[in-house]
MARNU-558962 format. One record per residue (C-alpha): residue number from 0; x, z, y. Coordinates in nm, 2 decimals, padded with zeros to 4 digits, m for minus. Layout:
BEGIN
+-----+--------+--------+--------+
! pos !   east !     up !  north !
+-----+--------+--------+--------+
! NUM !      X !      Z !      Y !
...
+-----+--------+--------+--------+
//
This chain:
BEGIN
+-----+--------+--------+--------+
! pos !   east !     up !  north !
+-----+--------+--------+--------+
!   0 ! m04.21 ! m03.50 !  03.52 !
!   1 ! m04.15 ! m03.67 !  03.84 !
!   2 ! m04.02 ! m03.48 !  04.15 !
!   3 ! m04.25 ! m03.55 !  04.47 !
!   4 ! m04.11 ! m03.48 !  04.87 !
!   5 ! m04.38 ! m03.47 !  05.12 !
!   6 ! m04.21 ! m03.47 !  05.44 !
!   7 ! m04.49 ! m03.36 !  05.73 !
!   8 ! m04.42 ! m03.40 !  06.12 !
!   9 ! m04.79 ! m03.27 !  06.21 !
!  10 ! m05.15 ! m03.45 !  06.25 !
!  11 ! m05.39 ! m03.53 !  05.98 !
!  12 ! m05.27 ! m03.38 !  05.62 !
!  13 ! m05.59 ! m03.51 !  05.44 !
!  14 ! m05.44 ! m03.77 !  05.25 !
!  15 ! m05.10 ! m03.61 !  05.14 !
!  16 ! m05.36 ! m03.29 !  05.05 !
!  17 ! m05.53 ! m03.51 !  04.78 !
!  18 ! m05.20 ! m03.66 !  04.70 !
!  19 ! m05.01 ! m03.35 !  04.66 !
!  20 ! m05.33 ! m03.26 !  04.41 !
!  21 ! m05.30 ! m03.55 !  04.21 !
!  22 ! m04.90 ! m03.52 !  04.19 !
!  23 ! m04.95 ! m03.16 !  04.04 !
!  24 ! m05.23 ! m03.28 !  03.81 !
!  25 ! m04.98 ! m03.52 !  03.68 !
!  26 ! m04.72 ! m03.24 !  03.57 !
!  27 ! m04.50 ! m03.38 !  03.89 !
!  28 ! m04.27 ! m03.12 !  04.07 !
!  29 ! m04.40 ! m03.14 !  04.46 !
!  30 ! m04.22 ! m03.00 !  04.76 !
!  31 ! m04.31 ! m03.02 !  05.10 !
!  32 ! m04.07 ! m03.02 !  05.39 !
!  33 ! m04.24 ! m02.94 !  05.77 !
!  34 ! m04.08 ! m03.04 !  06.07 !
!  35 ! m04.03 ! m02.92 !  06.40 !
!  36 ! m04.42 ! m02.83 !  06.56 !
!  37 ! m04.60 ! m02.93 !  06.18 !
!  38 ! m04.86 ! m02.67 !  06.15 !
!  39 ! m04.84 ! m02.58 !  05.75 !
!  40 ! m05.13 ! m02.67 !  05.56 !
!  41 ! m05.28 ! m02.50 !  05.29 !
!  42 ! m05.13 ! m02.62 !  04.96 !
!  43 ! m05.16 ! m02.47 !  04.61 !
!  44 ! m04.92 ! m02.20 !  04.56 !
!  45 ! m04.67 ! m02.40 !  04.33 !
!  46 ! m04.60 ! m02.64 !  04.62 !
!  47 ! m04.22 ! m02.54 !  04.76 !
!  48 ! m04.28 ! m02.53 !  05.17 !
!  49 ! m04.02 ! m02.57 !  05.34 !
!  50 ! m03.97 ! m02.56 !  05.72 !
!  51 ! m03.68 ! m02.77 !  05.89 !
!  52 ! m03.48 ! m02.72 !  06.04 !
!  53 ! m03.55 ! m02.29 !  06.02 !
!  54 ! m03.52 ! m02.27 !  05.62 !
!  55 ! m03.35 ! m02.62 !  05.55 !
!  56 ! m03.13 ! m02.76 !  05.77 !
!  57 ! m03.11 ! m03.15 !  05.85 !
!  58 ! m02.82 ! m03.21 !  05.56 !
!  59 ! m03.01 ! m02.99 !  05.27 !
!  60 ! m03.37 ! m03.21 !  05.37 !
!  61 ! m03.11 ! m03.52 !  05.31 !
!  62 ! m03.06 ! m03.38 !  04.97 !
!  63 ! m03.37 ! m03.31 !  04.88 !
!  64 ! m03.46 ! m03.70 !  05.02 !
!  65 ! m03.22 ! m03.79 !  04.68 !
!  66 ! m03.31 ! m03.55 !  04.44 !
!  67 ! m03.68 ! m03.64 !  04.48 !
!  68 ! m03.82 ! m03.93 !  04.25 !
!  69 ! m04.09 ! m04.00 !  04.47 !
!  70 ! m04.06 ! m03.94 !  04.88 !
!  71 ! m04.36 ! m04.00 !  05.11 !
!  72 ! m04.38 ! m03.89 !  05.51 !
!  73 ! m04.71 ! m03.80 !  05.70 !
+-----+--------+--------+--------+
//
């Protein structure tokens, strides 16, 4: 099981949606991290959301960027 980091700054989520979708249907661990002004989309309730820098700050997102297996930004 692979662990996935979305990282969203705002705009068009369509592709990380079906993404996201396929990560989970996979068995992969997803989290998404919103920054500053990125409205959050709606995203299946095992998904961790995360808003930076209110709930994560700038060093715990760097964390997560080398925890993750897989990282993609939007």
């Amino acid at each position: 099981m692979a662990r996935a980091l979305h990282v969203l700054k705002g705009g068009d989520v369509a592709l990380a949606l079906t993404t996201i979708e396929r990560q989970l249907a996979a068995g992969d661990r997803v989290s998404v991290a919103l920054l500053r002004g990125a409205a959050a989309p709606a995203l299946p309730p095992n998904v961790g959301v995360h808003r930076v820098p209110e709930e994560w700050s700038y060093e715990r997102l760097l964390e997560a960027v080398f925890e993750a297996d897989h990282v993609t930004t939007w």
